[in-house]
C-alpha positions in Angstrom: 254.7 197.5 194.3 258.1 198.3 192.7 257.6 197.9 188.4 259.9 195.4 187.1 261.4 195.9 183.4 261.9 193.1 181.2 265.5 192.3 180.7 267.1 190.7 177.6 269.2 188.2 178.3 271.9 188.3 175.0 273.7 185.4 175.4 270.3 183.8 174.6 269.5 185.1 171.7 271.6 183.4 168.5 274.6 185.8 167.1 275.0 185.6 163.2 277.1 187.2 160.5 274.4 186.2 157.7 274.2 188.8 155.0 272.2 188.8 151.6 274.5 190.7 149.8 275.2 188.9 146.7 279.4 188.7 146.1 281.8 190.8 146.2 279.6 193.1 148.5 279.5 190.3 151.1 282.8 190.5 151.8 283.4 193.7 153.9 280.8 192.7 156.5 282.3 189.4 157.2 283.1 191.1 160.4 279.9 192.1 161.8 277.8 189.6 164.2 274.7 190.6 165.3 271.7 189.8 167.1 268.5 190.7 166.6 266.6 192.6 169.2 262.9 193.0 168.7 261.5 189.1 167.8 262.5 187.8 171.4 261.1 190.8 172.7 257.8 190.7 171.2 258.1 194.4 169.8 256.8 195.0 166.4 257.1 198.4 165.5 260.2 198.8 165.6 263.9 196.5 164.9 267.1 196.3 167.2 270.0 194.9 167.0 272.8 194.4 168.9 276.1 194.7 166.8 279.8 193.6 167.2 281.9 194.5 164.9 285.2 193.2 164.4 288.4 194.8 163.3 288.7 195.9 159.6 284.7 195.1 159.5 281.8 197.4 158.0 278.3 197.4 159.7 277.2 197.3 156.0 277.8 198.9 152.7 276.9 202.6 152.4 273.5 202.7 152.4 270.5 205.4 153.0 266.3 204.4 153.5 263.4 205.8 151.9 261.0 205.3 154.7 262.9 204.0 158.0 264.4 206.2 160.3 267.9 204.2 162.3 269.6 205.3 165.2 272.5 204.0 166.6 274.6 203.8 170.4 277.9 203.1 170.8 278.3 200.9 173.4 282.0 199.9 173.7 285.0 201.1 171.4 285.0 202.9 168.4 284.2 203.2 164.8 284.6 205.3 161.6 281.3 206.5 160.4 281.3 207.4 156.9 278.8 209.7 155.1 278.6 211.5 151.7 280.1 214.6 153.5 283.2 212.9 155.0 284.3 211.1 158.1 283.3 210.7 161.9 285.0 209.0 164.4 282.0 207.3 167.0 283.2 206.3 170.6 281.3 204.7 173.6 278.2 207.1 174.3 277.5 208.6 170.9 274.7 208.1 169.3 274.4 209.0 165.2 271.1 209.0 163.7 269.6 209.0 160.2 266.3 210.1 159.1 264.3 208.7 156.2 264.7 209.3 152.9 267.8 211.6 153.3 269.6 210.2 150.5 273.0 210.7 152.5 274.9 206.7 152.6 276.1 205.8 155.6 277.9 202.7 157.3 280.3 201.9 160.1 283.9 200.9 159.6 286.1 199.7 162.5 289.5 200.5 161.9 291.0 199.9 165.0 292.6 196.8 166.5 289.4 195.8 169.1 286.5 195.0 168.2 283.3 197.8 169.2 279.6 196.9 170.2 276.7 199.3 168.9 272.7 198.9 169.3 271.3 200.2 165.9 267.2 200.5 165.9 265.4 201.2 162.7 261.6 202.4 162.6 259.2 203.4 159.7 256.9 200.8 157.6 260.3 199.8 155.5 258.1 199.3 152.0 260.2 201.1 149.8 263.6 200.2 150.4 266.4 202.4 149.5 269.9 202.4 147.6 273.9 201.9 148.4 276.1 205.0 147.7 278.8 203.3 146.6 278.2 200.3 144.4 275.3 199.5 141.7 272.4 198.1 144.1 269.4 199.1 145.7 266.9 197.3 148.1 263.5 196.8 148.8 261.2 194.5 150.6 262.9 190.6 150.3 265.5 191.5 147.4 268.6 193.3 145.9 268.7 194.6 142.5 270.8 196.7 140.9 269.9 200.1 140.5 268.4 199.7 136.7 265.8 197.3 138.0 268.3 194.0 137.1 267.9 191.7 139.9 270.8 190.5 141.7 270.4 186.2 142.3 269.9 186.3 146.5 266.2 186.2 147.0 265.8 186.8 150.2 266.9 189.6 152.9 268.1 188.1 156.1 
């Protein structure tokens, strides 16, 4: 008998652009939708998501985690990854990936005129958050604050 492999079916599963991030820093990811991955698929020990993102969007702003590992696939088109040490251009078939608590910020920008579809997974037990590069905020577990313990107003992390 021939092993089947269960087989996501993404149109399915709902596609947001929710973000917590309290204004301004909402702003650049306007142009990401995603779906999440993992809660349809019953898997726990890890999260997936499946990412569009739109011309002139970010995947997020430039951020690094103390205790979650991400990887990422491009799928279709390309992106601008941006790191402490500089700039990489990601096509279709490259995967990036970013180990826990390297404080390096990263994030995707699309910068061309189509939009490009990633799968970005993320594994570790996610308790203690981590910080943005570029602007004064960190996270952890439900919440935003900025980086002096000051919390931001958004309660919860979508």
């Amino acid at each position: 008998m021939e092993a089947t492999l269960p087989k996501l079916d993404l149109d399915t599963i709902p596609q947001t652009n929710a973000t917590g991030y309290p204004p301004p820093f909402d702003a650049p990811v306007q142009g990401r939708w995603y779906r999440r991955l993992a809660p349809p698929a019953g898997l726990t020990h890890f999260g997936a998501s499946h990412v569009t993102l739109a011309p002139g969007g970010w995947s997020s702003q430039r951020h690094w985690h103390a205790d979650e590992d991400e990887l990422l696939v491009m799928l279709s088109g390309e992106a601008v990854l941006v790191e402490n040490g500089g700039e990489t251009l990601l096509r279709a078939g490259d995967v990036a990936t970013f180990a826990a608590g390297v404080e390096d910020g990263h994030h995707l920008q699309n910068r061309s005129d189509t939009a490009c579809v990633f799968v970005a997974i993320g594994a570790g037990p996610r308790l203690q958050g981590g910080e943005y590069s570029d602007i004064d905020m960190r996270f952890l577990p439900g919440r935003y604050e900025r980086k002096d313990g000051t919390p931001y107003p958004t309660e919860r992390l979508p």
